[in-house]
Residue, then its C-alpha position, 0 to 999 in steps of 0.5 A: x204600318x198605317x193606311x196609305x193614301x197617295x197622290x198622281x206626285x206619289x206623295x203618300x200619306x198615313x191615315x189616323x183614326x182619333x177616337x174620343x171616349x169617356x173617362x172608363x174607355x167608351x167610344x163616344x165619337x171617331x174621325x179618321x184623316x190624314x191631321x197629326x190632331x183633330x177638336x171634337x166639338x159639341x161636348x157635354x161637360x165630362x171627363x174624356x179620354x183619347x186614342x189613335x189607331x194606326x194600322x190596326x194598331x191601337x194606342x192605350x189611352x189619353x190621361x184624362x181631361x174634365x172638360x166644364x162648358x162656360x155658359x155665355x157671359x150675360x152684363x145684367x141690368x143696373x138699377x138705383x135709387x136715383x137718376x137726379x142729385x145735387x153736386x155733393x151728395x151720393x149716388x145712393x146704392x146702385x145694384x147689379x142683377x141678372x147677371x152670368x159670370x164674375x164682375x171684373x169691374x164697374x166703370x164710370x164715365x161724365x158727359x159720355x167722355x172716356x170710360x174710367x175703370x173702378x176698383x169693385x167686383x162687387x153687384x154694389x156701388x156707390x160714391x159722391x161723384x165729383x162734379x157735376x154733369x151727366x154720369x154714367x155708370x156700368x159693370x163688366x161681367x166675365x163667364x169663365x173663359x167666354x169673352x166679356x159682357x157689359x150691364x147697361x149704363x146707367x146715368x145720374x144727373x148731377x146738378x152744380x150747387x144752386x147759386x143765389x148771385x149778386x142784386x144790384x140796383x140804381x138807386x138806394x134812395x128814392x122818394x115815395x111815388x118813385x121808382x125803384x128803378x131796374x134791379x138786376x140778378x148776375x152771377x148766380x147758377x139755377x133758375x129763377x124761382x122767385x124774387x121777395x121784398x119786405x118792409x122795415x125788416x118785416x116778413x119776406x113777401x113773395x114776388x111773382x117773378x122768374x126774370x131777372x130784372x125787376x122794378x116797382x113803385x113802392x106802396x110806402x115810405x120805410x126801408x125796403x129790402x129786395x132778394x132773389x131766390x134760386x134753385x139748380x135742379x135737386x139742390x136747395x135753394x139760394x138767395x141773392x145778397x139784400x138790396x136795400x132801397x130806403x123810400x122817403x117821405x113826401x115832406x108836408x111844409x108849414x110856412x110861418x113869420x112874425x106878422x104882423x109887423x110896422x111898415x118898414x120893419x122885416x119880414x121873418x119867414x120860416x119853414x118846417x120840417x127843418x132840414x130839408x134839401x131844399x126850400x121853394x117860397x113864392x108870394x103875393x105879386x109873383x114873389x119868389 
């Protein structure tokens, strides 16, 4: 026998009354319909049991079942010890906290592209990324059966190692009272901090400029030797190659000869310093 509901087509249909109880047999909650199976929702965690009532006939009960509420999975909140690095060094420790659930896995990303799984169900992490750029940086965190939660990114620059380039210039000889001519920087990665020059292999003087051509006058003869000094980011600095412009000595002439001497006889004329490029004479009358 069951309660019979029927229709105008006289289809009928048996009634069922689901009764949830505690694991010792209490009624907790009912519902009666026409469902061969009805979810009870809103349950405290528990052991619970069911029965079906069918006109008036009373089943015996379920085996029982425990049932363990998940909460909510929660991502959590990375920090670290750096935001800024240069290309070769760690990340440095980063830590997951304020979390709820399992971490499944840390992921990673450079320069926002596809996201990268890691191996790691730990709250730390840390590695040498390898290359430079922007990463970023997340852990999937899991709450038994509920859906999972992501940390917040979190993002360390990565600065490409400081590059000091190549120095050239026109001119590797020059002399005093001349310029050095536009020497130029190329090839180097960072910016700028510095250029540096120093006399007959003497201490470095600091050169205040961030371009990178540069040119003077010299302020005396001797061997000068010109640098760049660059830095990427965090990362230590670099220097150009040295170029080396020898500045030369204005010569100071001395004319001589064998004078006096007869009427008829020659003139010897002489110069000092020897060696020179080139001698210009001139005399009296216009003579050269």
């Amino acid at each position: 026998m069951c309660n019979r509901l029927c229709n105008y087509n006289i289809i009928c249909y048996c009634k069922s009354n689901f009764v949830l109880t505690d694991n010792s047999g209490n009624t907790l909650q009912t519902w009666t319909g026409t469902a061969n199976s009805y979810t009870f929702t809103g349950l405290a965690n528990g052991t619970y049991r069911g029965k079906t009532i069918n006109g008036g006939q009373e089943s015996g009960l379920s085996n029982a079942v425990t049932l363990t509420n998940d909460p909510a999975s929660v991502g959590g909140s990375i920090t670290g010890t750096n935001t800024q690095i240069c290309q070769g060094s760690n990340t440095g420790v980063m830590t997951l906290s304020g979390h709820t659930g399992s971490v499944v896995k840390w992921q990673k990303r450079v320069n926002a592209g596809a996201w990268t799984d890691i191996i790691n169900t730990n709250t730390t992490y840390s590695e040498v990324p390898s290359s430079s750029g922007t990463w970023d940086y997340r852990a999937e965190v899991k709450s038994g059966t509920c859906p999972s939660a992501f940390s917040n990114t979190f993002t360390i620059i990565v600065d490409p190692t400081s590059v000091g380039g190549t120095l050239t210039g026109p001119n590797t000889n020059i002399c005093f009272g001349a310029s050095t001519g536009n020497m130029t920087v190329s090839g180097y990665t960072g910016t700028i901090q510095k250029w540096q020059k120093r006399l007959n292999a003497g201490a470095w003087q600091d050169i205040t400029n961030v371009s990178p051509t540069y040119s003077e006058t010299p302020g005396s003869a001797g061997t000068w030797d010109y640098r760049v000094e660059v830095k990427s980011g965090t990362c230590a600095v670099a220097y150009s190659n040295i170029f080396t412009v020898t500045v030369n000595s204005l010569p100071s002439a001395l004319a001589s000869s064998n004078s006096p001497v007869c009427v008829g006889a020659t003139l010897n004329l002489s110069a000092t310093p020897n060696g020179m490029t080139s001698y210009n004479w001139s005399g009296p009358g216009g003579w050269t």
